[in-house]
N, C-alpha and C positions, 0 to 999 in steps of 0.2 A: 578483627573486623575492619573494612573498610571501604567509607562510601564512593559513591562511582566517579566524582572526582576526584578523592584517594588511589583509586583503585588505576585510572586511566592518568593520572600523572606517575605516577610510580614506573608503570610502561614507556610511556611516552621518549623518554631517553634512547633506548634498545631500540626502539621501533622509527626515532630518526637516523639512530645511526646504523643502520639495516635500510633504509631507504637510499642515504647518500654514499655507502658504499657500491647499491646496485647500480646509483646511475656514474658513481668516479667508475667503474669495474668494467660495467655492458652497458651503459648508457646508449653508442652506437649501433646496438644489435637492432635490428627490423623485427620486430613482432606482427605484423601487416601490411597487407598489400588493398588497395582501391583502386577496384576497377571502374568504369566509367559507370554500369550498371548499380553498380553501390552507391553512386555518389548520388545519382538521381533517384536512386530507391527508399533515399530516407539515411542513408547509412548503414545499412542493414548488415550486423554480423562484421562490421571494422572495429578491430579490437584498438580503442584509441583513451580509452578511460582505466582507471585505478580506482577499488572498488575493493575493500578486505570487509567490510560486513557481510555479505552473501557473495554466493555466484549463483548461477540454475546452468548446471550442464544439461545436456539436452536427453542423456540416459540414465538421471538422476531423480532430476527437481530442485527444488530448492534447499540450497544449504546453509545455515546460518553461522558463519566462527567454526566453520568445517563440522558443525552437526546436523544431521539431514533434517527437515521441518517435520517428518513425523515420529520422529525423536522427541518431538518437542510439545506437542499437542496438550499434556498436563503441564506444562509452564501457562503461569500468571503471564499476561502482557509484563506488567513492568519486570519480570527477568529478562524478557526477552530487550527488552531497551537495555539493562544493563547489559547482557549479553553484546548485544550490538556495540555498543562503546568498545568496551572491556575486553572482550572477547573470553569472556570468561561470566558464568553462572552465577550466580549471589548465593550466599549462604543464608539461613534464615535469619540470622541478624542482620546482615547487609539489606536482605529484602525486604524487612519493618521499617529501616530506616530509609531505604527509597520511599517506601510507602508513608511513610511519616512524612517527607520533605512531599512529596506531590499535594498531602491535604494540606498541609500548611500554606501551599503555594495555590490553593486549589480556587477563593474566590474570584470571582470576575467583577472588575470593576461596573460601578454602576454607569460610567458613560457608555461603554459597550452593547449595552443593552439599550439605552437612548437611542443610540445611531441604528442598532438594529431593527425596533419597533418603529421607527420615523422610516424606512425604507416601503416602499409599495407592498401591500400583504403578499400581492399574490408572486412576489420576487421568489427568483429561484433557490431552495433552500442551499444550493452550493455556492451562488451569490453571497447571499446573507452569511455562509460561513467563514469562506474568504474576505468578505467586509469585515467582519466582527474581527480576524486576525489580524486582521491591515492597521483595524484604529489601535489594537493593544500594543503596535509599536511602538506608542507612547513610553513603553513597560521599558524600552529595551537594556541591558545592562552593558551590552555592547556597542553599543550607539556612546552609549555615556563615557564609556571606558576610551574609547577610540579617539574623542574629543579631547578628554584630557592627557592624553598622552599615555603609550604603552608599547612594547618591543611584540614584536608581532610574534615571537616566541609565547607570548603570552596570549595571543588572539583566542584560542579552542576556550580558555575557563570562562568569560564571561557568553562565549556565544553556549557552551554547557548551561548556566547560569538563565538564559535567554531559554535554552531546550527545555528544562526542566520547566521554568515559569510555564511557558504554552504549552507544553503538555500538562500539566497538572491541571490546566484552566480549560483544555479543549473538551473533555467528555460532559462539563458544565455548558460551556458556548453549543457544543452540538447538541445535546437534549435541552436546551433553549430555543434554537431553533424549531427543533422538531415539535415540539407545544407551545410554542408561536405562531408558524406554519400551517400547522395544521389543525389550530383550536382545541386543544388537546388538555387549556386550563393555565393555571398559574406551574410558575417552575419550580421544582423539585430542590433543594439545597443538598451542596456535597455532603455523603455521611464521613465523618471522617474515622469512621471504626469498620469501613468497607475497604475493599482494596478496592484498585481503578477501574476494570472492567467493570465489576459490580455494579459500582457508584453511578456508571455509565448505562448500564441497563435499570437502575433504579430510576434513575432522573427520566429515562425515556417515558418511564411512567403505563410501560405495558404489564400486565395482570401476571405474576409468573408466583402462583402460588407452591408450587414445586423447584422452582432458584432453577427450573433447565434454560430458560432463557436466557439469564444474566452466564450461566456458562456457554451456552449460544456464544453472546457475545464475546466472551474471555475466548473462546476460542478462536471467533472469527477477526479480535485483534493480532492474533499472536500469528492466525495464518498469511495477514493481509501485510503484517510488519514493513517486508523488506521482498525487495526482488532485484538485484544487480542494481548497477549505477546508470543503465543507460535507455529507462522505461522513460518515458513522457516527462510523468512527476519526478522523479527521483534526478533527472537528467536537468531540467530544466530548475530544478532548488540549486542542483549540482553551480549553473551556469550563476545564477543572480548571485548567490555566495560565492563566487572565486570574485566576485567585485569589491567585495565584502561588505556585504547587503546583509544585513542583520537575521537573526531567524524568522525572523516575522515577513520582513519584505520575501525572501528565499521560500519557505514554507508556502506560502499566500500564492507566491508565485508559481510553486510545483501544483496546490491543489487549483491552480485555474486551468493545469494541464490533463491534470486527473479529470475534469470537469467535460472532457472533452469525448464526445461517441466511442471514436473508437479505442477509449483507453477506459473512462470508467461506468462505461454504460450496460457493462456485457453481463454482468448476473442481472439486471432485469430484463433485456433481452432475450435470455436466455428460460427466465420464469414465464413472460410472454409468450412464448413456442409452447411452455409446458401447459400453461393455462389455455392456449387453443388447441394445443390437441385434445387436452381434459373435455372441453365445448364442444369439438366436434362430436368425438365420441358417447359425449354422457356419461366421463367418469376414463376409469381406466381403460385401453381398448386393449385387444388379444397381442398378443405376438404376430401373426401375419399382417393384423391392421396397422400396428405399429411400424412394422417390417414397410407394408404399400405406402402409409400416411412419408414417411421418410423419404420412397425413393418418390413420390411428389413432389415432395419440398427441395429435394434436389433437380428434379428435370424442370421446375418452374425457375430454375437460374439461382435459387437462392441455399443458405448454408444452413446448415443446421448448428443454432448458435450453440456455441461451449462446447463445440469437439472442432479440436485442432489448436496450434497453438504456434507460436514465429520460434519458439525455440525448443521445444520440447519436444519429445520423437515416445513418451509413455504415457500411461496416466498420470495423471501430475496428483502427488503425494496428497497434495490440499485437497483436492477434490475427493479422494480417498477420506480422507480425513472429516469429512465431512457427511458422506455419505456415511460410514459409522456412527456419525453420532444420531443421524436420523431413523436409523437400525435400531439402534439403540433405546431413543427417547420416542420418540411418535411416528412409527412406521405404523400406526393405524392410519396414518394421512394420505388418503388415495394418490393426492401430489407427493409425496414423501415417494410414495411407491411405484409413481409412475416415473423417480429419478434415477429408480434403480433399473426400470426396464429398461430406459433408454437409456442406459450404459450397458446393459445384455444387447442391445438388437441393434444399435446405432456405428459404433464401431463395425460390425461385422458389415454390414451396407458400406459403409466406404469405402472398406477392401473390395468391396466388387465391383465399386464403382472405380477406383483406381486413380483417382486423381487429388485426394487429400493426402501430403505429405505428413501426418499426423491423424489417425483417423480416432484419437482418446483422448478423451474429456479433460476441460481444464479447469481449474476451481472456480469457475461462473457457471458451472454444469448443476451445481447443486445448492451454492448456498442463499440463491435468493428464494429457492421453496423454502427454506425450513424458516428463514426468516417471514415468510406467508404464513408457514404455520403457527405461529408463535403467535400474528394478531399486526404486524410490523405491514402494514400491507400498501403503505404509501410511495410508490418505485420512483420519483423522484428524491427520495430522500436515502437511497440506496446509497447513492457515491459518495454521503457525505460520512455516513459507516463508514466506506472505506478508506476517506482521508483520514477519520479519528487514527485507523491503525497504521496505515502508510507514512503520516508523521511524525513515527517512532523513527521509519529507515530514514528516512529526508534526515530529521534532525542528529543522527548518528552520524547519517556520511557527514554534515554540516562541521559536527566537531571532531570527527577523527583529519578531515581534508584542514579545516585551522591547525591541528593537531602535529600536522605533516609539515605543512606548509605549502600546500596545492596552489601553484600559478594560478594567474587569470585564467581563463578559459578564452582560444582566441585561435580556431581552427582559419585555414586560409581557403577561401572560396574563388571558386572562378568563372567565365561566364563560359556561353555555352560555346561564344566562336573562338573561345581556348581551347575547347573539347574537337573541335572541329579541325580544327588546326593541327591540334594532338595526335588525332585520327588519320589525316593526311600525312602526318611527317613519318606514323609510322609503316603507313601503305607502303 
């Protein structure tokens, strides 16, 4: 047996010396081309990052350590963190004893919660969660480590040290928020004979006399994990940590990313659309209505949120995966039911209409109903969901890139009468 900083030092040797052969070997090789249109697009599709936790091909979905994510749907979150490190699955003793170091590490300091509760009530709860991370920098072991001196071979165990503290503390800090926020009572304490998900729909303190919601959750950690190195969040942890900004400053600074419309707004968006057509209609409409209510929403200029996706070209696995479970557990839920029409009737509209490069659902298609259905019905406090499980991938790429020895980050920009110039020399 061997825990995950056992398990990721043992590697770690093979996997530097496999990094600095590729670049003594093919360092020179060109993997990418930028064209002028990429550069002002955001960067779209320039392959310019290192990234061995996941990839998302775009006739795939998401792959985790080269396991497809609906391979993975009965894993615990915390396998899937292991996974992510490691590259490699826990065994069930490896897994108790993740799970042991997370409750161990799992209280939150009571000044945390001072600085939380002094903040404006009606603060955004992605605010207050982002704050609450920022002050526990205090925690850091990396900060401390750094100060007294250390070979930068050695940087990945104390920022590990750093991961694991704020993850074991974050499903605390976030069902804090969420019955803070939203008056919802006093806070729940870690059980520490639950695993993490669990603990994390307990404390939320919603009614789940049947345990289907606390698997809700477990699964909607483990779907939300990880997605490439080069989304918003994942990108921007990427950037503050090649400074070497501690997990907490790095993290803090991914979910202000996540925080943002067009990155972690799109499952309530997406419930939104489902909730007015429910209103318009009075419940479920037919197929035709569905089929007209559509090509509407399309000729009035707007998208039908959760179909379509910047890199995917299929249904995307998650959403799959999701939709099953609401098959499964409360497909009595008119909204349940109305998430599966709109994956029968919605795709087939796009192909006639011909202008979505992607016309199949992405995993914000489905999983802010079932979180509706469960009682969870507060859609500001959606993204903070999905930071809990996105700071599994943030804090993996964090220590495998120590791990490596990942440069700064320090891309060269130019202005536009370079680009103009560029354009002329090559007329």
């Amino acid at each position: 047996m061997a825990s995950i900083k056992e398990k990721f030092a043992a590697k770690l040797p093979s996997i530097r010396e496999e990094i600095k052969n590729i670049n003594k070997d093919h360092g020179a090789l060109v993997m990418s081309e930028v064209n002028i249109a990429q550069a002002y697009g955001g960067m779209r599709g320039v392959k310019g990052m290192i990234c061995d936790t996941s990839e998302v091909p775009p006739d795939k979905g998401l792959i985790i350590r080269s396991i497809p994510i609906g391979e993975l749907t009965n894993r615990l979150p915390e396998e899937i963190f292991y996974l992510l490190v490691t590259g490699e699955l826990p065994t069930k003793d490896e897994l108790k004893e993740l799970q042991a170091d997370y409750a161990a590490r799992s209280e939150v300091p009571q000044y945390v919660w001072d600085v939380m509760e002094a903040m404006p009530k009606d603060s955004h709860p992605m605010v207050m969660l982002d704050t609450c991370i920022l002050v526990l920098e205090r925690e850091s072991k990396f900060r401390a480590r750094y100060t007294e001196g250390m070979t930068k071979m050695d940087y990945w165990e104390p920022t590990l040290e750093d991961s694991l503290d704020l993850l074991a503390k974050l499903p605390g800090i976030a069902a804090g928020v969420y019955r803070h926020r939203f008056d919802k009572g006093r806070r729940i304490p870690y059980d520490k004979k639950l695993d993490w998900g669990g603990n994390y729909a307990k404390m939320l303190g919603i009614k789940d006399p049947q345990g289907n919601f606390a698997n809700l959750i477990r699964l909607y950690l483990t779907l939300h994990s990880d997605h490439e190195g080069g989304n918003v969040s994942a990108h921007t942890c990427h950037c503050v940590g090649s400074a070497l900004s501690d997990a907490y400053y790095a993290v803090s600074a991914g979910l202000n990313g996540l925080a943002g419309p067009l990155h972690g707004l799109a499952n309530q968006e997406c419930l939104a659309w489902i909730l007015e057509t429910m209103e318009k209609f009075k419940g479920v409409p037919s197929d035709e209505q569905l089929r007209q209510f559509t090509w509407d929403t399309l000729n009035s200029g707007k998208v039908v949120p959760g179909y379509g996706h910047a890199v995917l070209r299929i249904t995307d696995p998650r959403f799959t995966a999701f939709l099953e479970f609401g098959k499964k557990h409360c497909f009595d839920d008119p909204v349940v039911q109305l998430v599966a029409k709109i994956y029968d009737i919605v795709p087939q509209v796009l192909k006639e209409q011909g202008k979505a490069k992607d016309p199949w659902p992405n995993v914000d298609a489905g999983s802010g109903a079932l979180l509706y259905h469960f009682g969870l019905t507060e859609f500001p406090y959606y993204t903070v969901l999905f930071s809990v499980s996105r700071a599994m991938g943030m804090c993996s790429q964090l220590v495998v890139n120590r791990g490596i020895g990942t440069a700064i980050e320090r891309p060269k920009s130019v202005p536009t009468a370079w680009v103009q110039n560029f354009i002329a020399q090559k007329k």
